[in-house]
LOTIPA-77757 format. One record per residue: residue in one letter; residue number from 0; x, y, z of N, C-alpha, C, O, CB in turn. Coordinates in Angstrom, 2 decimals. Last residue first. Glycine has a CB too. Example, Ala and Ser with C-alpha at 12.3 -4.5 7.8 and 13.67 -1.06 7.14 Angstrom:
BEGIN
[S,1,[12.85,-2.25,7.08],[13.67,-1.06,7.14],[12.90,0.03,7.87],[13.41,1.14,8.04],[14.08,-0.60,5.72]]
[A,0,[13.19,-5.69,7.80],[12.30,-4.50,7.80],[13.20,-3.30,7.80],[14.24,-3.32,8.46],[11.31,-4.47,9.05]]
END
This chain:
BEGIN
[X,75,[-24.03,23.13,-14.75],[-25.39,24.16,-14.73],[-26.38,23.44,-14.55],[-27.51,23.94,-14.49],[-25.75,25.01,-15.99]]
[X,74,[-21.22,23.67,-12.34],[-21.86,22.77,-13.07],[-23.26,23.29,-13.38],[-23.83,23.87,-12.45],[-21.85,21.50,-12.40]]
[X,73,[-19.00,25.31,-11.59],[-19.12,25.08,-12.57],[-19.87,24.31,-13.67],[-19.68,24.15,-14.87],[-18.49,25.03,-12.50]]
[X,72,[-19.93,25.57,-8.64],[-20.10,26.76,-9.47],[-20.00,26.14,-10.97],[-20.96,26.46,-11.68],[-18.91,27.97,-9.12]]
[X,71,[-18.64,23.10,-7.67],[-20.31,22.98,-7.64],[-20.36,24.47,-8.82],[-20.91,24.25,-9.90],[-21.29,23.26,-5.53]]
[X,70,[-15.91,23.44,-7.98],[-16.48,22.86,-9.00],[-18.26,23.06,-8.99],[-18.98,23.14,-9.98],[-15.95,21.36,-8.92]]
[X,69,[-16.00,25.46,-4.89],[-15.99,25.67,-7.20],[-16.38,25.23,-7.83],[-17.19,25.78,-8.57],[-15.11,25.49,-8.21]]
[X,68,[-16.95,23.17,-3.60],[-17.72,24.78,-3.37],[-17.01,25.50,-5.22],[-17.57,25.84,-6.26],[-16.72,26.04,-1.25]]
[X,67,[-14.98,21.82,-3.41],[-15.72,21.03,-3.75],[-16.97,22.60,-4.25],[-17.62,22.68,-5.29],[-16.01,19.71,-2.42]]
[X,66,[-12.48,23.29,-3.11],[-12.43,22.94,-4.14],[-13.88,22.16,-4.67],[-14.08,21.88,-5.86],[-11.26,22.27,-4.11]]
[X,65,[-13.65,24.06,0.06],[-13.40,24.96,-0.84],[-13.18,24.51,-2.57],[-13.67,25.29,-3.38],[-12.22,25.59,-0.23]]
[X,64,[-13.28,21.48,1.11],[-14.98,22.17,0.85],[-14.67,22.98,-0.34],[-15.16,22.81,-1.45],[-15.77,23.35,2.27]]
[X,63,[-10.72,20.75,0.72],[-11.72,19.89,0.05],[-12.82,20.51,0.23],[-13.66,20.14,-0.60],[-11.84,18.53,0.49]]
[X,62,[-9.58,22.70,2.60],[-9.44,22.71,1.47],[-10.43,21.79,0.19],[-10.71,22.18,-0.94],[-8.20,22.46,1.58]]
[X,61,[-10.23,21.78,4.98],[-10.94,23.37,4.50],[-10.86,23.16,2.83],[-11.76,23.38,2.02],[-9.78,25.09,5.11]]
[X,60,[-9.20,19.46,5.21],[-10.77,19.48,5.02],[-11.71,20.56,4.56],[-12.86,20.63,4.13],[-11.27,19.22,6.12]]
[X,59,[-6.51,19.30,3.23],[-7.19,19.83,4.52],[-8.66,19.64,4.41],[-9.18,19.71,3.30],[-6.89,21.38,4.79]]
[X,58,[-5.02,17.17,0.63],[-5.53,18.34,1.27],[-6.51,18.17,2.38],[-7.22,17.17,2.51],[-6.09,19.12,0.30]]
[X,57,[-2.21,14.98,1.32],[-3.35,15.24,0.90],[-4.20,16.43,1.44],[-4.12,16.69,2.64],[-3.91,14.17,1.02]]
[X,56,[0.68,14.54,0.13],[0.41,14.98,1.12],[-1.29,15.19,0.51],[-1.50,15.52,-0.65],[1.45,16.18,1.60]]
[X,55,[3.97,12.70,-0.83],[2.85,13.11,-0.62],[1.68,13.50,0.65],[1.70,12.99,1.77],[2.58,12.46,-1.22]]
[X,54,[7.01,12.04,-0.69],[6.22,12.90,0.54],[4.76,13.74,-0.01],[4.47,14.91,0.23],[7.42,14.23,1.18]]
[X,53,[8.32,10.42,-2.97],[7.47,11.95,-3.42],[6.49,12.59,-2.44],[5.54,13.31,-2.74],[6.47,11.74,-4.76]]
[X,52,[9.39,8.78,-1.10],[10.34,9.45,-1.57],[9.71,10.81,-2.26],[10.23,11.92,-2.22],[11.13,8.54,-2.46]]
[X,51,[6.71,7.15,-0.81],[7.54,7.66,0.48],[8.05,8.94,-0.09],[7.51,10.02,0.17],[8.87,6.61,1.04]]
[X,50,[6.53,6.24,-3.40],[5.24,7.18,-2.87],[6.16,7.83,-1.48],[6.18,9.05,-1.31],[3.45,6.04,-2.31]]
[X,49,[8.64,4.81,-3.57],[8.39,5.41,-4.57],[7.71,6.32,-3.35],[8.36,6.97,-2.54],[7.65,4.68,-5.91]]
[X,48,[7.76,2.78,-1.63],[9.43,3.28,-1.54],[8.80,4.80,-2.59],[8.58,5.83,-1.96],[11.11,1.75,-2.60]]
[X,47,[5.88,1.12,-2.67],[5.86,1.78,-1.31],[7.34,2.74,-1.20],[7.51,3.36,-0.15],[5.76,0.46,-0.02]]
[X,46,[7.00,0.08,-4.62],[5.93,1.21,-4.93],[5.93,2.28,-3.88],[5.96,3.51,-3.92],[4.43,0.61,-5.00]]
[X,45,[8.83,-1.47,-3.98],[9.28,-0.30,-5.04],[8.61,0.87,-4.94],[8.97,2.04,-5.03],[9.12,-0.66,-6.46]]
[X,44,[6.74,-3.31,-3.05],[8.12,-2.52,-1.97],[8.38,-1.36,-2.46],[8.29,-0.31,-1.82],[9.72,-3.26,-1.91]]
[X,43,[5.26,-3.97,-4.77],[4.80,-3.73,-3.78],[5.73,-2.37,-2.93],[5.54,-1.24,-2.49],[4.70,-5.09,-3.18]]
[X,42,[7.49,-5.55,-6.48],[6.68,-4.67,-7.04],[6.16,-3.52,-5.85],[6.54,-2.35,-5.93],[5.51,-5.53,-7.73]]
[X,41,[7.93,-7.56,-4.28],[9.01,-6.79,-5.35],[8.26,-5.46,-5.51],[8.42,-4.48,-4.78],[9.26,-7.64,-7.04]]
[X,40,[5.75,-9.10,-3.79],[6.18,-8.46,-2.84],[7.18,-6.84,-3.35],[7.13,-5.67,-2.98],[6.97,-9.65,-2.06]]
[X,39,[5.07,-9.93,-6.67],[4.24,-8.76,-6.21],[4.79,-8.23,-4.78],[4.44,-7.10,-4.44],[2.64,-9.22,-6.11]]
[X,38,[7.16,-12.25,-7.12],[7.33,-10.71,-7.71],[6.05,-9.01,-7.11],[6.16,-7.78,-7.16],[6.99,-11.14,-9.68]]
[X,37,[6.54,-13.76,-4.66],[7.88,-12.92,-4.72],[7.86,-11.68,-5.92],[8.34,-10.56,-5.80],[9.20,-14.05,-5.08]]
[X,36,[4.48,-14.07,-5.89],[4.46,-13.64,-4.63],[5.33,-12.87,-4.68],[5.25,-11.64,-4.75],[4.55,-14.45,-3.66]]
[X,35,[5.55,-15.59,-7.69],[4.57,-15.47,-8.15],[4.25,-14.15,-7.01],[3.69,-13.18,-7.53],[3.77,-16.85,-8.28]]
[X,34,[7.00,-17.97,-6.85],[7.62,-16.92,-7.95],[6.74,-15.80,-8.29],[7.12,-15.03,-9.17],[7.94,-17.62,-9.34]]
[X,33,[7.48,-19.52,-3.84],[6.30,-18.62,-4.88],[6.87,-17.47,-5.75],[7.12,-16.32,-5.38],[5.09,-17.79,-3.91]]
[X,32,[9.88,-19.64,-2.59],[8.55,-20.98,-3.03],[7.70,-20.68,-4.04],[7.29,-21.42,-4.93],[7.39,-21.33,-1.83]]
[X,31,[9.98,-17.57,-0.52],[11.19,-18.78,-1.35],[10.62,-19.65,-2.31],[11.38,-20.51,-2.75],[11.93,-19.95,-0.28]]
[X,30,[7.58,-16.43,0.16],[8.26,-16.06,-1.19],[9.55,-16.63,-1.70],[10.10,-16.40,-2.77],[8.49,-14.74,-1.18]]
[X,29,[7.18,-17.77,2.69],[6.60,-17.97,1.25],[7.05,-17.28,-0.02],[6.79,-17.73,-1.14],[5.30,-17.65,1.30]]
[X,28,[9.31,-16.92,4.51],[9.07,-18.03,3.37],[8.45,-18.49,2.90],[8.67,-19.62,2.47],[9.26,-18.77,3.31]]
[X,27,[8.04,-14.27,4.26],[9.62,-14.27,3.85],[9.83,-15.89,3.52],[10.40,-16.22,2.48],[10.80,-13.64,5.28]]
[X,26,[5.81,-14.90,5.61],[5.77,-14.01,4.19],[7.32,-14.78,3.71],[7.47,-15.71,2.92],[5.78,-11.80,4.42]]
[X,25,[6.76,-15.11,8.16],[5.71,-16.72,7.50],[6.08,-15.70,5.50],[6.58,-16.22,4.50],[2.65,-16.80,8.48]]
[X,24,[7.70,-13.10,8.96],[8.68,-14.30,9.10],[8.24,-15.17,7.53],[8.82,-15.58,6.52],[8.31,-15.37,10.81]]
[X,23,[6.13,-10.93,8.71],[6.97,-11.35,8.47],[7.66,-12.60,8.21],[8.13,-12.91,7.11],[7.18,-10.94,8.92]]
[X,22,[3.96,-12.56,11.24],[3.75,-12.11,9.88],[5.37,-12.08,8.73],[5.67,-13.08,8.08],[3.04,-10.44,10.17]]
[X,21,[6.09,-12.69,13.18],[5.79,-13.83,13.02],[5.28,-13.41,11.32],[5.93,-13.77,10.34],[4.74,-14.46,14.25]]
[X,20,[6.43,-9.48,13.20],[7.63,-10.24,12.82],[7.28,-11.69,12.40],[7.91,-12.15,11.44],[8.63,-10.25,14.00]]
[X,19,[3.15,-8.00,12.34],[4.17,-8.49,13.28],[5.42,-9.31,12.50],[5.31,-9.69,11.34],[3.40,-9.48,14.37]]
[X,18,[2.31,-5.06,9.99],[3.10,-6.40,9.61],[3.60,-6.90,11.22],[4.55,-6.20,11.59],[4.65,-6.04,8.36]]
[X,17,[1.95,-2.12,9.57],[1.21,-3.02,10.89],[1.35,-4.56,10.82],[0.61,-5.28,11.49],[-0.51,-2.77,10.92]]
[X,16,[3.22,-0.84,7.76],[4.09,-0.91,8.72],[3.40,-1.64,9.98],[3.94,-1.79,11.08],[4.61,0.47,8.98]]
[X,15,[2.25,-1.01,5.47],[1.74,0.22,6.39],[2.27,-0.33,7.74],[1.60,-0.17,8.77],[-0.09,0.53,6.40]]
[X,14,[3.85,-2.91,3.71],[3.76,-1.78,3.41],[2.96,-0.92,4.39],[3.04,0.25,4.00],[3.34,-1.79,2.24]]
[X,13,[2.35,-4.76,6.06],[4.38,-4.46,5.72],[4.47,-3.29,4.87],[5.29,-2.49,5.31],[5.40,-5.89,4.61]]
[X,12,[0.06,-5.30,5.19],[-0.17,-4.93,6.04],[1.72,-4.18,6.10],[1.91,-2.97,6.18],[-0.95,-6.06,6.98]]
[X,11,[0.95,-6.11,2.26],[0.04,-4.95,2.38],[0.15,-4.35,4.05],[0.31,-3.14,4.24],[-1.63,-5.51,1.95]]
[X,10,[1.66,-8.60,2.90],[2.56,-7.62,2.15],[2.34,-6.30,2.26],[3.21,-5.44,2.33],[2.55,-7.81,0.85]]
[X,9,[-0.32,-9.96,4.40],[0.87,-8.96,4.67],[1.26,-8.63,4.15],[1.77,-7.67,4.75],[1.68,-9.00,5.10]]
[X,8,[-1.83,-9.82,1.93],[-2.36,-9.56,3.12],[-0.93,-8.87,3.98],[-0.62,-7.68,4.12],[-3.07,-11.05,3.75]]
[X,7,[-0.31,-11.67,0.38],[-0.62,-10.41,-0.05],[-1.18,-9.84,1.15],[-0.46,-8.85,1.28],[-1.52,-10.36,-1.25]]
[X,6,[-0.47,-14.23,1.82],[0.87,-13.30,1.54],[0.46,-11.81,1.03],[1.10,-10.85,1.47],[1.89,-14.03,0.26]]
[X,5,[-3.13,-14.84,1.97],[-2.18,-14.49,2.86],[-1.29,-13.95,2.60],[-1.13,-12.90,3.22],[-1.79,-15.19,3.39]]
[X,4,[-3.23,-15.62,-1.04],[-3.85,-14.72,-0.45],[-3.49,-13.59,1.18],[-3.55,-12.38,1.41],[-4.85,-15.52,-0.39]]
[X,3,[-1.10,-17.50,-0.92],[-0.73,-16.87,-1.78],[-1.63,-15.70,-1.12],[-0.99,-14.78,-0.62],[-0.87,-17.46,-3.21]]
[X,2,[-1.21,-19.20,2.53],[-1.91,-19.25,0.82],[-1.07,-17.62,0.48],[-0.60,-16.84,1.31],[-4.40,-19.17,0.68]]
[X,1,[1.76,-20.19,4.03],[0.92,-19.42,4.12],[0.19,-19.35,2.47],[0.86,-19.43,1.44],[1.56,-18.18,4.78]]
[X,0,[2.63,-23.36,6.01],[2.81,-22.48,4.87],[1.52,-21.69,4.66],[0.42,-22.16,4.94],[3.19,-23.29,3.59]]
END
């Protein structure tokens, strides 16, 4: 059986999809056991589902000089 710490570990690694199946496996029964786990796996999933579904996207490197190159203008 896997510590509670472990489980979060994969949970995390399962949300970026670098989870093996043995990983898996050991998670899936620890959360028969752990009420506690089982709700942050819950939580976890939703989230990861959530952020998918609003196809975020982060700006370009041009773009981070350029916003970083304004704010510098706005500071005295």
């Amino acid at each position: 059986m896997i510590s509670c710490d472990e489980a979060a570990i994969i949970c995390n690694k399962t949300q970026y999809r670098e989870a093996s199946l043995a990983e898996k496996l050991k998670l899936r029964l620890h959360i028969l056991w752990c009420n506690s786990c089982y709700s942050y796996v819950k939580k976890n999933t939703k989230l990861t589902s959530l952020c998918r579904k609003a196809a975020l996207e982060g700006l370009t490197e041009a773009e981070k000089k350029a916003l970083k190159d304004r704010m510098a203008g706005f500071q005295g």
